[in-house]
Phi, psi and omega in degrees: 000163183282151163327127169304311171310335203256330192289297208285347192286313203288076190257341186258158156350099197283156192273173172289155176326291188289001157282328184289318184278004174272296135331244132062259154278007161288316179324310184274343192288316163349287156010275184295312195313323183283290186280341160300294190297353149280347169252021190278328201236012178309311170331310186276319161317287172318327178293303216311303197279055198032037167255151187322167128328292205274002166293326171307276166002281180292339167300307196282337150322293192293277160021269184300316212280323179287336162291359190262297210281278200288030156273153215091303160293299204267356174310279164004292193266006148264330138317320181312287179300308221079008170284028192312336177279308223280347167293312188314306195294290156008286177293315161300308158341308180277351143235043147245355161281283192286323203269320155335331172263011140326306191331320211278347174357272178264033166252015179258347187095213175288347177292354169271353175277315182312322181260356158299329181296323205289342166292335173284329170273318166334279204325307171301316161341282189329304221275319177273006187251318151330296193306272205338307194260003157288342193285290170339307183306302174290341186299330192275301181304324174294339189288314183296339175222021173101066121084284178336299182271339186275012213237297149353294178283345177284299174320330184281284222291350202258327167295328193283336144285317204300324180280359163263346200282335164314254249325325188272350147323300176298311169282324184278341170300287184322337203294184201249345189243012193263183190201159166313323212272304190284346173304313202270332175278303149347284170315021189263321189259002130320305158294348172244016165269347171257025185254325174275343128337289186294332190260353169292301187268038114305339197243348181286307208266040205288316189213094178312325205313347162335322231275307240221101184262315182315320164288312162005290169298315171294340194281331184252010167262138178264026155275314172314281180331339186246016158280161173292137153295137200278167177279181183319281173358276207296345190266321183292323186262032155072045198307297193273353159300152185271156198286012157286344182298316184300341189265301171307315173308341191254298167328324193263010174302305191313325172308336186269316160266007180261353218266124173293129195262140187277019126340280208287303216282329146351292184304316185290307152332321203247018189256326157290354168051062199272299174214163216291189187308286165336324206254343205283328172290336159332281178300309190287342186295288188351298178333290201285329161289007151247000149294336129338309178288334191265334146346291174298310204290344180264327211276326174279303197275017154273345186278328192250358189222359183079191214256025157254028145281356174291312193331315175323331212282290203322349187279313162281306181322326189297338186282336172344259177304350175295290249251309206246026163214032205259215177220349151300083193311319159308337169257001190274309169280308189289339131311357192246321194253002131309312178280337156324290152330277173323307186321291202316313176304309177305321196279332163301263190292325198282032191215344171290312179315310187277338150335306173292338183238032171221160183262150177350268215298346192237017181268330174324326178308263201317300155017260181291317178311312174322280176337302205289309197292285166341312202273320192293327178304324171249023185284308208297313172281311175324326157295293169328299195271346170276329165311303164298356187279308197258024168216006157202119173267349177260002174261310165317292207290342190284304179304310176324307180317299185283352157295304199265031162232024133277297173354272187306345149307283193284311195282342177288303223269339158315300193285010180258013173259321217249133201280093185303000000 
């Protein structure tokens, strides 16, 4: 629940729901222009300061596994405290910092490839220190105008940085003086209009929970207060979430760790010399607005048809790698805007879901458990597929393949629990 400090503050008129989710996704959109468009040239980045395929692999892997897994922690400890803004800002702060100190990179000498990783992971730090309680946060305002869509329209708004934070990347490589390094220093005044957002709507919004009568309502009862609180443990491992959350959860890992990281398929565009340097924030900007589109448009039909519209993603992720690692550039873009597709769902409708199957006060909880069970899938795939990129590219499409049709196993028998 929000802070009791935070309760008694929310004293002037709350704006409407659907302004908040709106907000909201302006925040991320701000946001995403800084770490997407630092993670459009990671790939490239990496290569320049002599790292492998599987260092790429394992970097852009681990990376997601830490925006994943150690949301596990910080889910926890926004239930715990209440302190959801004040995390929040926190996890936006810390990438709004690193990734502008990318620039510094290849100016340390032998030490830049150590500290572009060790910046890359801060960043990803940031994403997981966050997520839960902005997840938490919008959940109570989405709740107020259907889940789907409100979850659905933050994802759109959160694609439309991700897809200018390339472009503008893109325009500072291409530029006659420019570099990928000044590209990353750019991104410092996205970050801090979105560092001035979020504290501007902390201070309109102090308590969604406005929103949400049902959390609300739990918040104030004063039995819920005198239940006991669980240990430390039993709370990072979801002791008390209902086993259909653990069954989905596992089920949407797999999707998550079969999904080819655009690390790899970067490292590839540009070791193939596919398309020239300049355009790879390109092709991901693409990605990402239609990861926007599949955003809204799957977020209405989960709202109108339920949660067996997921069933698509393992479908796309299996296509991935046939496709966007391939050597024909028309099946090469059509594997860059599959996954584009997948990102959007996965990042979206599928946070509606654990809204929907877990109580108020525990989603910050459900959350980070959620992340962590992801994360651990995905370090695991982020190795795998850089390894295999660089000793069987027809044994990666085969493995992938065959992950996401046990995928596609376990979520029809998960989403057939969960309850509209």
């Amino acid at each position: 629940m929000i802070h009791d400090d935070a309760r008694q503050r929310q004293t002037r008129p709350a704006p409407a729901a659907w302004r908040v989710v709106w907000w909201f996704g302006l925040v991320s959109l701000a946001a995403d222009m800084v770490y997407e468009g630092a993670r459009s040239m990671y790939g490239p980045m990496l290569a320049a300061l002599g790292a492998s395929a599987v260092v790429v692999g394992v970097v852009t892997g681990l990376g997601e596994a830490t925006a994943l897994v150690l949301r596990l922690v910080f889910g926890p400890l926004a239930d715990r405290t209440g302190r959801y803004w004040a995390i929040t800002i926190l996890g936006y702060a810390l990438t709004a910092v690193c990734v502008p100190l990318l620039w510094f990179a290849p100016r340390v000498g032998g030490v830049g490839l150590t500290l572009a990783v060790a910046l890359i992971l801060l960043e990803r730090l940031g994403k997981a220190v966050r997520s839960p309680s902005k997840s938490a946060l919008l959940a109570h305002a989405a709740g107020a105008v259907g889940r789907g869509r409100g979850f659905g329209l933050h994802k759109a708004l959160d694609q439309t940085g991700a897809f200018a934070g390339p472009l503008l990347v893109a325009a500072v490589v291409a530029s006659a003086t420019g570099t990928m390094w000044t590209g990353m220093a750019v991104l410092a005044v996205p970050g801090a209009v979105a560092m001035a957002l979020l504290a501007w709507l902390r201070w309109r919004v102090p308590d969604p929970t406005i929103y949400d009568p049902a959390a609300r309502a739990s918040a104030q009862d004063p039995a819920d207060d005198a239940t006991p609180r669980q240990g430390w443990w039993a709370d990072v491992v979801g002791a008390d979430l209902p086993p259909a959350f653990f069954r989905y959860a596992f089920a949407a890992a797999l999707t998550t760790g079969g999904l080819v990281t655009f690390g790899i398929i970067g490292y590839h565009l540009t070791t193939a010399k596919i398309v020239p340097l300049a355009a790879i924030p390109v092709v991901y900007a693409a990605a990402m607005a239609v990861e926007a589109v599949a955003a809204l448009v799957v977020g209405a039909m989960y709202d109108r048809t339920g949660p067996r519209v997921l069933l698509v993603v393992p479908v796309l992720v299996g296509l991935v790698p046939g496709l966007a690692l391939t050597d024909p550039t028309l099946l090469v873009m059509g594997g860059v805007l599959a996954w584009g597709v997948a990102q959007g769902v996965q990042d979206s409708t599928v946070k509606a879901v654990v809204a929907d199957l877990v109580p108020a006060a525990r989603r910050a909880t459900a959350y980070g458990v959620f992340a962590g069970i992801q994360g651990g899938l995905a370090v695991a795939g982020g190795a795998t597929v850089g390894w295999l990129y660089d000793v069987s590219l027809p044994a990666l499409v085969v493995v992938v393949a065959a992950t996401q049709v046990v995928a596609l196993v376990l979520l029809a028998s998960a989403l057939r629990e969960v309850r509209r």
